[in-house]
C-alpha positions in Angstrom: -33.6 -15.5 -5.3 -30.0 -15.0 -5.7 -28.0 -11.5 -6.5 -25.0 -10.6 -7.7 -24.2 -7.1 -6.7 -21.5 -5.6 -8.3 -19.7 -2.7 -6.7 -21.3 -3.2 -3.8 -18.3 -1.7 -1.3 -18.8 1.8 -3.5 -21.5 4.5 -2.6 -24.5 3.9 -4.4 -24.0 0.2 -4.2 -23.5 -0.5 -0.7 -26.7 2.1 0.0 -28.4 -0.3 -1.9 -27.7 -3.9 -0.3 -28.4 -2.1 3.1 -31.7 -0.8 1.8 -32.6 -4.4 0.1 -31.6 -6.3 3.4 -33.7 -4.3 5.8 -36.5 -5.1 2.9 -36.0 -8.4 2.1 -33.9 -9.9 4.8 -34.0 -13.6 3.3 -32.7 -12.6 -0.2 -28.9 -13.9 -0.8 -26.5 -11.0 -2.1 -22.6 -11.9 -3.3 -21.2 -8.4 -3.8 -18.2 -8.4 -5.9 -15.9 -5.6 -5.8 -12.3 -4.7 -6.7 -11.9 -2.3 -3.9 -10.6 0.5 -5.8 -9.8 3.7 -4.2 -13.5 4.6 -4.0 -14.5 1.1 -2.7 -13.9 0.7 0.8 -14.8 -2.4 3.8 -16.4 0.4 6.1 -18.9 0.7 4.0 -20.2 -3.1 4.3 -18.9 -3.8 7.6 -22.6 -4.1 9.0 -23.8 -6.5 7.0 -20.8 -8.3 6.2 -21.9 -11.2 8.9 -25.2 -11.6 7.4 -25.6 -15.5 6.9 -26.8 -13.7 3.4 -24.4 -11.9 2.1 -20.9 -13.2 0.1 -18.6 -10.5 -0.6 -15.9 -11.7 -3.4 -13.3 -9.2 -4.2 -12.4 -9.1 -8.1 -12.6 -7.6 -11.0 -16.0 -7.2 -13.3 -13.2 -7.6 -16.1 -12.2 -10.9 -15.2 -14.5 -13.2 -17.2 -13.3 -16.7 -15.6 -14.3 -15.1 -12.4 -17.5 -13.5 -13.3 -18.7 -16.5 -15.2 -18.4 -18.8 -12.2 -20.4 -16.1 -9.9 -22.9 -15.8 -12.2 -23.6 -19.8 -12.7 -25.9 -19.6 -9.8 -27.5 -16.2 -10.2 -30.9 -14.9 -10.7 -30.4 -11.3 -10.6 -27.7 -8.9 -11.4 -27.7 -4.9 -10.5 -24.3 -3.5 -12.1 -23.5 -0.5 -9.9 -19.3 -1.0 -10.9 -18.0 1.8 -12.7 -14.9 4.4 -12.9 -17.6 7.7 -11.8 -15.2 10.3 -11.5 -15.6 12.9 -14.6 -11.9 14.7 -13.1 -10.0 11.9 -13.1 -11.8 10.6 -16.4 -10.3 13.6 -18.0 -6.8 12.6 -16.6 -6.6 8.8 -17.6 -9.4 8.0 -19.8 -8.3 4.4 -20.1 -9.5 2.9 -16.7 -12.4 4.2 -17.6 -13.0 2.2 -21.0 -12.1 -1.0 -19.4 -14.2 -1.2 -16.3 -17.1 1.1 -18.0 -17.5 -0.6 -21.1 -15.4 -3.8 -21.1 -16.6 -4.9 -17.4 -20.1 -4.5 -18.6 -19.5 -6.7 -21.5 -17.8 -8.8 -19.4 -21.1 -9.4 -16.8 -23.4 -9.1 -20.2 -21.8 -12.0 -21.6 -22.0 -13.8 -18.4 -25.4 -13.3 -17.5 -26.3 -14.5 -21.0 -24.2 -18.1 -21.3 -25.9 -18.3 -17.6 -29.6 -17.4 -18.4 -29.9 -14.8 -15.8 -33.4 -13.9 -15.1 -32.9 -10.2 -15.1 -29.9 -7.7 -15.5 -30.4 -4.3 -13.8 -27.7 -1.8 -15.6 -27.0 0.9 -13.5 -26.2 4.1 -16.0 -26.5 8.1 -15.4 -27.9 11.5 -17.0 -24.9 12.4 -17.7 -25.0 10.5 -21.1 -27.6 13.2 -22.3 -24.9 15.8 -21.8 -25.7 19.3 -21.6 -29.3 20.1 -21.6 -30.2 24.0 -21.9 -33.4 24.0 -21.9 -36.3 22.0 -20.9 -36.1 18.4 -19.6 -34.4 14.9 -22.1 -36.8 12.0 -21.6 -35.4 8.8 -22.2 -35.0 8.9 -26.1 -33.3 12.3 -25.9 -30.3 12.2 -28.3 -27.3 10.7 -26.0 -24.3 13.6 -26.3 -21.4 12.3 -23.2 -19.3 15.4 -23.4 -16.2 13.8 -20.9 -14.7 10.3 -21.3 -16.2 9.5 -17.9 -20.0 9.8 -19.2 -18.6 8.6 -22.8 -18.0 5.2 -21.3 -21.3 5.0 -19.7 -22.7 5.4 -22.8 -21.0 2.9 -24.5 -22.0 0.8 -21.5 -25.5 2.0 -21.6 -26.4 1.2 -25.1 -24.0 -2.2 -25.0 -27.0 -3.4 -22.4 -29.6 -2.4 -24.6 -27.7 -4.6 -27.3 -27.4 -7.7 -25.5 -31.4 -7.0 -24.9 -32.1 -6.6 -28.6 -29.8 -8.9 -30.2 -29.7 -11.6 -27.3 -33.3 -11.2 -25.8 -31.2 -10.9 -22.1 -34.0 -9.1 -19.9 -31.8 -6.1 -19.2 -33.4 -2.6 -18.2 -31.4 0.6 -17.9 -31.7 3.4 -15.3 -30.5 6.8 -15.4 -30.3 8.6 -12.3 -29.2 12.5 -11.8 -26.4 13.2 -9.4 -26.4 11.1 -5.8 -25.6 12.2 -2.3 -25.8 11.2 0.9 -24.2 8.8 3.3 -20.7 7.1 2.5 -20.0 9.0 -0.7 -16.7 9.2 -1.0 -14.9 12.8 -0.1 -13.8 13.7 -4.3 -17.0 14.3 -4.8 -19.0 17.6 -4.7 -21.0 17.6 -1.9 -19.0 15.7 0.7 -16.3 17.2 -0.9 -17.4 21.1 0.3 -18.6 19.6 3.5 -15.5 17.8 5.0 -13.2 20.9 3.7 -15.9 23.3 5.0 -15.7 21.7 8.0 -11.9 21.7 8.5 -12.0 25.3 7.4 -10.1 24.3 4.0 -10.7 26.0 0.9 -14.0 24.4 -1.7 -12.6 24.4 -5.1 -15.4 25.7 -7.2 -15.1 25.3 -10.9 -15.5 28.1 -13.2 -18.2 30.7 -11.9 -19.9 27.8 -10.3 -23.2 28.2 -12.1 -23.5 25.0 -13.6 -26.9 23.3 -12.6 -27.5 19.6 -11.5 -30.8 17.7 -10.2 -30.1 15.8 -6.9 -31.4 12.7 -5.5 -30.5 11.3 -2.8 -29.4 7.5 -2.8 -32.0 6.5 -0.4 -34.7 7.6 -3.3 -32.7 5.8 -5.7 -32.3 2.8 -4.4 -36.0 2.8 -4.0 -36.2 3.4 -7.6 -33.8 0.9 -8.3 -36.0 -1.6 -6.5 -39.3 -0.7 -8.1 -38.2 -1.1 -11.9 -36.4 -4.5 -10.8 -39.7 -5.6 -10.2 -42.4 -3.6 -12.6 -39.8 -2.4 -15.2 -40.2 -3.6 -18.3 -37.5 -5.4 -20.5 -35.4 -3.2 -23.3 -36.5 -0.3 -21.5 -34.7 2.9 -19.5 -35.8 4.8 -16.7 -34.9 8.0 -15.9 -34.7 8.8 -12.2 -34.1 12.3 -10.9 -35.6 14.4 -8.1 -36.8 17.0 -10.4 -35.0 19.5 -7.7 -32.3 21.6 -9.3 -29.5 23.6 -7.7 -26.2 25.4 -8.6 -23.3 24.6 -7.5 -22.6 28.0 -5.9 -26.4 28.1 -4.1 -25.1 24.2 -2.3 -21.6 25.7 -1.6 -23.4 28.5 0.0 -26.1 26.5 1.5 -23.4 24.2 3.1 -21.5 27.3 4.8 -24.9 28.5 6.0 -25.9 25.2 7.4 -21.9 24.5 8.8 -22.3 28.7 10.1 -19.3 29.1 8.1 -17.7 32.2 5.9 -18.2 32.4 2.7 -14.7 33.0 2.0 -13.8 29.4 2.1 -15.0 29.8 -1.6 -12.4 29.6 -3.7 -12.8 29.9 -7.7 -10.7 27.5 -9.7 -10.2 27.1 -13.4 -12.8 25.2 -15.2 -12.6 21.7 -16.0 -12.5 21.0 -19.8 -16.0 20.0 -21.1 -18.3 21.1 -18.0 -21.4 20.2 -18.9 -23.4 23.5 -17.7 -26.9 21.6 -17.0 -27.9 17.9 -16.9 -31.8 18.1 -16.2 -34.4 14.5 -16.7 -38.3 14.1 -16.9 -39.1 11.3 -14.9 -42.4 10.8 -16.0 -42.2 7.2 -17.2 -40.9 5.7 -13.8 -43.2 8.1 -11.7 -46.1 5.8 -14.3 -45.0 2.7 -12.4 -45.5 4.3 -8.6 -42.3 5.9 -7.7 -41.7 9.4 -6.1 -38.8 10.9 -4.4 -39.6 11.1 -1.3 -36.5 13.6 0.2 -36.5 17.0 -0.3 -33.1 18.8 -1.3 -32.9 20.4 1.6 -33.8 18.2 3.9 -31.2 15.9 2.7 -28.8 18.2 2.2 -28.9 18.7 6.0 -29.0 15.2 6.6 -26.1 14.2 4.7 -24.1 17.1 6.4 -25.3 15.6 9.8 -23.9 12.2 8.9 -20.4 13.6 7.9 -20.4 15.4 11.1 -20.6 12.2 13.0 -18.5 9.7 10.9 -15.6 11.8 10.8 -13.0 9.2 10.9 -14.6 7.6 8.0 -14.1 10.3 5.8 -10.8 11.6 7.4 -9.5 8.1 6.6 -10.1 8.4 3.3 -8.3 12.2 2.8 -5.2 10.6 4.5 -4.6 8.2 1.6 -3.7 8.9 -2.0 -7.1 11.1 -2.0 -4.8 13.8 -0.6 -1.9 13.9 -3.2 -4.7 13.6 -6.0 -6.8 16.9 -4.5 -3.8 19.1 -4.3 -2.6 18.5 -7.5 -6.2 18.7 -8.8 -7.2 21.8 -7.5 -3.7 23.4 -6.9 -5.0 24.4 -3.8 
């Protein structure tokens, strides 16, 4: 079987071809990747060698390129996306065209090419803000930034290609992801690295808005699972039915870090800050899966692995990261 991964140098994506090559070691991989800001080499560099394993750098816009990768593919998992919701709000454009136009892009492909299955990698943050109780799959789809806008356009754009082309796509939807090689902008390895160089966390409004968290590892096992027992036309939610605030992590970091809580720093709210995204994952726990790592216990994890891949990270807050954050969180 062949695989096209896209955005395979990014977080989420480069957990998951290390995951799937310590499972199936014989499986061939091409990873293509533009190497945006958030996609970076040190991220691959340990499997790069693998007889396996193809990395292409490109664009998932670029159809003459896309439709030459995909002439020999059996399986594509579509992890390339702008993810950002900040800069979203800043330049909304990107967004469209690698969310929504890239997917067409790889859709279209896949179909000319008869590709056996397309894995469409979405998030709960198309559901928007959910108050109360728990949206299942067929709960009403209400993006509130132009971030989780585009992934809905994306989303349902799969499911189109499944019901008007018969193109065995399935969509996932999984909560908020941490852990190893996540890139520093976001919340979690965000507070850590500034907590850790005694900088100021930047925490939005009163900090009380609610997320689930999974870690990647879980997901990718997800991901994995409904590639093989999912069912065509159909999305899976995937969460860790664990929820925290934003102000409990920042204060659970500190602990953990045995820093002061006075590295807390309140900053205006972003516009459209969803206060709660919260999934029932009751249809993919139906076809075996569970998460198997506890908030906590990853939380302390993920801190351990930013403790000892410091240049990794450091790296990546020397580069344009650092113009962006200040100006972001005037800070």
């Amino acid at each position: 079987m062949k695989y096209l991964i896209t955005g395979g140098a990014g977080f989420i994506g480069s957990n998951f071809i290390r995951y799937f090559f310590n499972k199936y070691p014989d499986m061939s991989i091409i990873n293509l990747d533009k190497l945006t800001y958030s996609g970076n080499l040190e991220n691959i560099r340990d499997f790069m060698k693998n007889k396996n394993y193809i990395f292409v750098k490109g664009d998932v816009c670029d159809g003459k390129l896309v439709n030459k990768i995909m002439k020999n593919i059996d399986v594509v998992i579509h992890f390339a996306a702008e993810t950002h919701v900040d800069r979203s709000i800043l330049s909304s454009g990107v967004f469209v065209k690698t969310d929504v136009l890239g997917t067409q892009t790889l859709l279209e492909a896949a179909k000319i090419n008869n590709v056996k299955k397309f894995i469409h990698i979405s998030t709960d943050e198309v559901y928007g803000n959910v108050l109360r109780g728990y949206a299942d799959e067929n709960y009403p789809l209400k993006p509130s930034s132009p971030y989780s806008a585009s992934k809905a356009g994306a989303d349902r754009l799969a499911y189109a290609y499944y019901a008007t082309y018969k193109l065995p796509v399935i969509i996932t939807r999984s909560s908020n992801n941490y852990g190893p090689y996540q890139h520093p902008e976001k919340f979690i390895p965000l507070f850590i690295t500034n907590a850790m160089e005694n900088m100021p966390m930047p925490l939005y409004g009163n900090g009380l808005n609610k997320r689930d968290w999974l870690h990647v590892k879980d997901n990718c096992e997800a991901i994995d699972l409904v590639l093989n027992r999912g069912i065509d036309g159909e999305v899976y939610n995937i969460g860790s039915e664990e929820e925290s605030s934003n102000i409990e992590i920042a204060k659970n970091i500190l602990k953990i870090l045995k820093k002061s809580y006075s590295l807390i720093k309140f900053v205006k709210d972003r516009p459209g800050h969803d206060i709660r995204y919260a999934i029932n994952c009751h249809k993919i726990k139906k076809l075996g899966w569970r998460p198997k790592v506890k908030f906590e216990k990853g939380l302390k994890n993920t801190i351990k692995w930013y403790s000892e891949n410091r240049n990794w990270w450091r790296a990546i807050k020397k580069g344009s990261f650092k113009s962006y954050y200040k100006k972001q969180y005037s800070l």
